[in-house]
VOFI-83316 format. One record per atom (N, C-alpha, C): x, z, y; atom name. Coordinates in Angstrom, 3 decimals. Layout:
<rs>
         c1         c3         c2   atom
          X          Z          Y     CA
...
</rs>
This chain:
<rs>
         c1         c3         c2   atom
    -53.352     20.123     -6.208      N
    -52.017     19.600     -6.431     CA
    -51.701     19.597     -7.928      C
    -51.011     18.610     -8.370      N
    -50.911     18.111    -10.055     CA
    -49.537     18.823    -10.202      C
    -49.415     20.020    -11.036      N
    -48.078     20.606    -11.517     CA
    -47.037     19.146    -12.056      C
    -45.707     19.602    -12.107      N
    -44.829     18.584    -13.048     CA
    -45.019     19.540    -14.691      C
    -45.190     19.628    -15.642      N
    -44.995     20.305    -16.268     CA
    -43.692     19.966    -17.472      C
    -43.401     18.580    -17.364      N
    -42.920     17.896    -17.935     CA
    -40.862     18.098    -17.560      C
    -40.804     18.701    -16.215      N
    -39.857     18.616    -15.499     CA
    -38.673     20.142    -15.614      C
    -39.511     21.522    -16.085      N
    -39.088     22.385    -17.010     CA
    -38.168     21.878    -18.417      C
    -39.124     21.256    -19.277      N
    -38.464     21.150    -21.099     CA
    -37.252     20.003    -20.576      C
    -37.658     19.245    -19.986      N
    -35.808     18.389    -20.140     CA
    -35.240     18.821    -19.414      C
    -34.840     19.330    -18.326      N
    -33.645     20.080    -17.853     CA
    -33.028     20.988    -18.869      C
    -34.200     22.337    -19.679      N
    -33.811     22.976    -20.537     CA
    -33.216     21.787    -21.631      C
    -34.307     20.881    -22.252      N
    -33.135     19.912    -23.592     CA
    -31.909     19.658    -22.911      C
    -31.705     19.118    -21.555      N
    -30.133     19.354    -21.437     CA
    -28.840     20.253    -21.127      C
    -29.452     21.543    -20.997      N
    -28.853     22.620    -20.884     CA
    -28.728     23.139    -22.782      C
    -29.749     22.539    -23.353      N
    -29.293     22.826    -25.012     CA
    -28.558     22.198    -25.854      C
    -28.629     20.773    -24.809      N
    -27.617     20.132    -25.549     CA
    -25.901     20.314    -25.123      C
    -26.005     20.522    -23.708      N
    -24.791     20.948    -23.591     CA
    -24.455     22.537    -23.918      C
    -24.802     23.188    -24.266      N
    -24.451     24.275    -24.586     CA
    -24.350     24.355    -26.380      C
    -24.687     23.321    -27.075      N
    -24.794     23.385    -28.484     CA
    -23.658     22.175    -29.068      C
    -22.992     21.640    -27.797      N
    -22.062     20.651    -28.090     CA
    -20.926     21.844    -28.415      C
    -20.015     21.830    -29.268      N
    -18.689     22.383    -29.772     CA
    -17.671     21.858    -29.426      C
    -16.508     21.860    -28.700      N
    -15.651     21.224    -28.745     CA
    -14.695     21.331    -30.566      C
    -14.133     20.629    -31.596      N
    -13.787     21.215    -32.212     CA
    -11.731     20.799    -31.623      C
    -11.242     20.463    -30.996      N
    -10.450     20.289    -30.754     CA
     -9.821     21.503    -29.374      C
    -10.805     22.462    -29.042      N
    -10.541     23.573    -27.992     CA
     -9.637     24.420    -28.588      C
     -9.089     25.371    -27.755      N
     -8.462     26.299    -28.080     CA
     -9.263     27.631    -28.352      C
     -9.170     27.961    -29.549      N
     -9.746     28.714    -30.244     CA
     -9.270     30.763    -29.783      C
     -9.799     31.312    -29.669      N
     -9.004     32.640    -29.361     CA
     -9.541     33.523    -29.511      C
     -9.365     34.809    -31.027      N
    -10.150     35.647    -31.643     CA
    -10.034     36.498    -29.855      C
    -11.552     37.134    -30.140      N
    -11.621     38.435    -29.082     CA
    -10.736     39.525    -29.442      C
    -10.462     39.741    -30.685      N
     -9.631     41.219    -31.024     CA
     -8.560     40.880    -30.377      C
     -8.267     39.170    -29.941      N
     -6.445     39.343    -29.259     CA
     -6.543     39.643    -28.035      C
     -7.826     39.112    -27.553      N
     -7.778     39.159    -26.048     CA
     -7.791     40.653    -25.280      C
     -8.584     41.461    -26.169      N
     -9.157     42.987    -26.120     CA
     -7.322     43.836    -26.179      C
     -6.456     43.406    -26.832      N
     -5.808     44.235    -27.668     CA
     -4.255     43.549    -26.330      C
     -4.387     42.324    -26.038      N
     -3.587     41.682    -24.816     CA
     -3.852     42.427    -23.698      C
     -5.188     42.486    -23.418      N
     -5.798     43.125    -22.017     CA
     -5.188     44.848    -22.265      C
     -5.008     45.326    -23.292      N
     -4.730     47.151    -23.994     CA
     -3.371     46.941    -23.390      C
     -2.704     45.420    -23.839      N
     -1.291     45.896    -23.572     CA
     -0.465     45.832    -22.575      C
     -1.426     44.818    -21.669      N
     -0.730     44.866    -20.100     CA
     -0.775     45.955    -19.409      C
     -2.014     46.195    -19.295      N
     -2.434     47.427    -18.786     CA
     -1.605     48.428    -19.189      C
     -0.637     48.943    -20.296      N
      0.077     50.016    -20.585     CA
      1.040     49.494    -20.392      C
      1.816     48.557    -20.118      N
      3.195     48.134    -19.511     CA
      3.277     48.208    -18.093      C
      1.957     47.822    -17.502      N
      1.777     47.909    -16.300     CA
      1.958     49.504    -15.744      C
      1.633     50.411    -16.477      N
      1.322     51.626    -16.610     CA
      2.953     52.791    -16.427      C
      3.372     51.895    -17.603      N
      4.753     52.290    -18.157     CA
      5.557     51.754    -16.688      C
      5.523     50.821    -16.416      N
      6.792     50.360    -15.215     CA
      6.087     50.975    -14.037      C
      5.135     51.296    -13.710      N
      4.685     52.510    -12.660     CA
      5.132     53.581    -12.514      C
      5.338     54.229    -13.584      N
      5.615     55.482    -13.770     CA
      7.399     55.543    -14.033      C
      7.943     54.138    -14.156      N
      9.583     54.040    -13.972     CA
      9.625     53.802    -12.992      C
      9.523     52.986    -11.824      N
      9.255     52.717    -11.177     CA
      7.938     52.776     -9.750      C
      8.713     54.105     -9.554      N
      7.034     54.322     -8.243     CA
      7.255     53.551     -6.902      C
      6.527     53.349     -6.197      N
      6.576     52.794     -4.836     CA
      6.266     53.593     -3.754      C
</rs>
């Protein structure tokens, strides 16, 4: 039986090309906000628990 060998590299070229396309018009969003957003729900969430028990 004759392998495809050919049928591997272009699936990968199009998984490189879409992954190396940039949008430059996306919404951009440093990790330190997201890290430091995620810190602060979580302690409000925290805070109105502890005012508020169920």
């Amino acid at each position: 039986m004759a392998k495809k060998k050919s049928e591997g590299f272009q699936s990968a070229a199009g998984l490189i090309r879409y992954f190396d396309s940039e949008d430059d018009k996306a919404l951009k969003i440093n990790p330190w906000f997201v890290i430091g957003f995620s810190i602060f729900i979580i302690m409000l969430v925290e805070i109105l628990h502890a005012l508020y028990p169920t």
